[in-house]
N, C-alpha and C positions, 0 to 999 in steps of 0.2 A: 504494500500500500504506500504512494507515494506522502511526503510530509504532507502536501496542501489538502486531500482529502481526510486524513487524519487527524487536520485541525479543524478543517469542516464540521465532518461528526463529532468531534468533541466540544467544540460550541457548540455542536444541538443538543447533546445529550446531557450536558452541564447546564443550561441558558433556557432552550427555544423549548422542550419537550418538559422539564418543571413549569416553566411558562404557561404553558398551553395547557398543562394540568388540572394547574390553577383557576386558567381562563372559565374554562368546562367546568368545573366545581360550582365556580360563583356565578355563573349566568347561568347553566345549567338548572340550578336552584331557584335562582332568580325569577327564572321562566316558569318553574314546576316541568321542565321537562325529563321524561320519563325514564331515560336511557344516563339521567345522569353518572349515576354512581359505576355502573358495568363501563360506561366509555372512560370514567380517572382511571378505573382501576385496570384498563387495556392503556391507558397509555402510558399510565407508570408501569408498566411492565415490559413496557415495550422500552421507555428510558433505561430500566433497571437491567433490561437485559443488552443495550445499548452502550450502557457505563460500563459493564461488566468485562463483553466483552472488547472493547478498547484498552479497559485498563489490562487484559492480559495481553494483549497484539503489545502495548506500551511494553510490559514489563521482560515480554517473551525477546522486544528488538534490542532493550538495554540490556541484556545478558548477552544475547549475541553479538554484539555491536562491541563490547568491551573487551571481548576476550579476543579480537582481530589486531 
């Protein structure tokens, strides 16, 4: 994975995708719309599996990266 896409998804999955969590929670409620609660709980999953895996692609390059 090249740096610029790996800073990509890590702004999203740090920033844009709690954001947006957020966003659906409180207007979601706001509205009484129905779906609120299953779509936080699909996108924080989707962030959580997001963060996850990046921080192992992160941790997997600086082990490789150092021992060259």
């Amino acid at each position: 994975m090249q740096n610029k896409t790996f800073d990509i998804l890590k702004n999203i999955a740090l920033i844009v995708i709690p954001a947006l969590t957020t966003f659906i929670g409180v207007v979601g409620k706001a509205v009484e719309w129905q779906y609120t609660d299953i779509t936080v709980i699909i996108v924080a999953a989707v962030g959580t599996f997001l963060g996850t895996v990046l921080g192992v692609s992160n941790r997997t390059y600086k082990m490789f990266s150092s021992d060259e």
